[in-house]
C-alpha positions in Angstrom: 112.2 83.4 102.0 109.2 84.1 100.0 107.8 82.9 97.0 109.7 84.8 94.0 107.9 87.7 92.7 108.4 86.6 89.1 106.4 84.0 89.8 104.0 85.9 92.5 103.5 88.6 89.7 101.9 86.3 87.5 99.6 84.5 89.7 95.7 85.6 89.6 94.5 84.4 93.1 90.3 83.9 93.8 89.4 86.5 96.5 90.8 84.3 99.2 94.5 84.4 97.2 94.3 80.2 96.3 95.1 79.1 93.2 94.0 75.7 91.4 96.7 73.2 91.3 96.0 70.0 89.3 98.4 67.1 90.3 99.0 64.6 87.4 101.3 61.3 87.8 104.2 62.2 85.8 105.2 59.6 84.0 101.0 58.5 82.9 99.8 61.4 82.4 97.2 60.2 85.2 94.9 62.9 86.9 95.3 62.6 90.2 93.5 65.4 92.4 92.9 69.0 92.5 94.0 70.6 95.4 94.7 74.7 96.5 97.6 76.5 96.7 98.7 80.3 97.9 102.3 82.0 97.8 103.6 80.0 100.6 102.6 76.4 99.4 104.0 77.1 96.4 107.0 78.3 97.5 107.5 75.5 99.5 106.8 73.1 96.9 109.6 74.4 94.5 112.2 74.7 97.9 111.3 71.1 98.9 110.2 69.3 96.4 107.3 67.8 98.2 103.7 68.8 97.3 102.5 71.8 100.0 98.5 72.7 99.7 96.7 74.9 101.8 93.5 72.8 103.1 90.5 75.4 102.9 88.7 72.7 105.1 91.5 73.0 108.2 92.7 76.3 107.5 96.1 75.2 107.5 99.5 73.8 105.4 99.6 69.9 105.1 102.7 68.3 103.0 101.1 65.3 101.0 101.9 62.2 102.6 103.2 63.6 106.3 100.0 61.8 107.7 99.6 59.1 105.5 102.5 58.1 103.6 101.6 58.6 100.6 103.9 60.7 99.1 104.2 63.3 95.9 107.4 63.9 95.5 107.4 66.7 92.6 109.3 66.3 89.2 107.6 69.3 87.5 105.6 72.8 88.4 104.3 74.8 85.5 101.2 77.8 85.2 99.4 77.8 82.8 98.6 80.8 80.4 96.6 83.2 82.3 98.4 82.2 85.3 95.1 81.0 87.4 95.9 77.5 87.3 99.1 75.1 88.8 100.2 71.8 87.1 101.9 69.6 89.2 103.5 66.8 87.9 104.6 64.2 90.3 106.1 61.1 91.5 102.4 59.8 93.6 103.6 56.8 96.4 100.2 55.0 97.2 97.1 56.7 97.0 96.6 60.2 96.0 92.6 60.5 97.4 92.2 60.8 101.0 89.4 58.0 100.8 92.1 55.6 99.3 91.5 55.5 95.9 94.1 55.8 93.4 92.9 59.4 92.2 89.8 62.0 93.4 88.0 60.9 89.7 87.6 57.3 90.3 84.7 56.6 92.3 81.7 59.0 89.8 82.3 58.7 86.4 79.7 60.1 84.6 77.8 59.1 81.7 78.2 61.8 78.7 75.0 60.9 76.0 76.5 63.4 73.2 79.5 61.9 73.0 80.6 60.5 69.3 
């Protein structure tokens, strides 16, 4: 089966059809990563229930946590308003970074001088 055109229909792909998904903890609130889905990942994230990427790096699916163990099993999926953009919310077992940190925005935080 493929991804439901309701859903297909609304999603506005960069020229090599990925969309942005962010993946928050669901219960925190917690950014955890950013990652890049097409039709197919998302598609099998909503059948499965386990987050599905497309890795731009291998060229192929990976299922979070098939390798490592570290799980996301998904509670919610939603688009946002002009459809270019996936929020995951999920259930993250262990580490959500590939280097082992919690989340991809631990290790440069970034000083911002014009703050209040």
């Amino acid at each position: 089966m493929a991804l439901d055109p309701k859903i297909a229909d609304r999603l506005k792909r960069t020229p090599d059809g990925l969309v942005p998904a962010i993946v928050q903890q669901h219960d925190t609130g917690e950014v955890l990563m950013l990652a890049w889905m097409d039709d197919e990942a998302l598609h099998r994230t909503l059948t499965t229930g386990r987050a599905t990427y497309w890795s731009r790096s291998r060229g192929e699916y990976w299922v979070k946590g098939d390798t490592s163990g570290h799980v996301q099993w998904v509670k919610h999926v939603a688009l946002d308003c002009d459809g270019d953009t996936i929020l995951l919310k999920v259930d993250q077992v262990g580490a959500a970074c590939h280097t082992g940190d919690r989340t991809c925005f631990d290790a440069d935080v970034l000083d911002v001088s014009g703050a209040p």
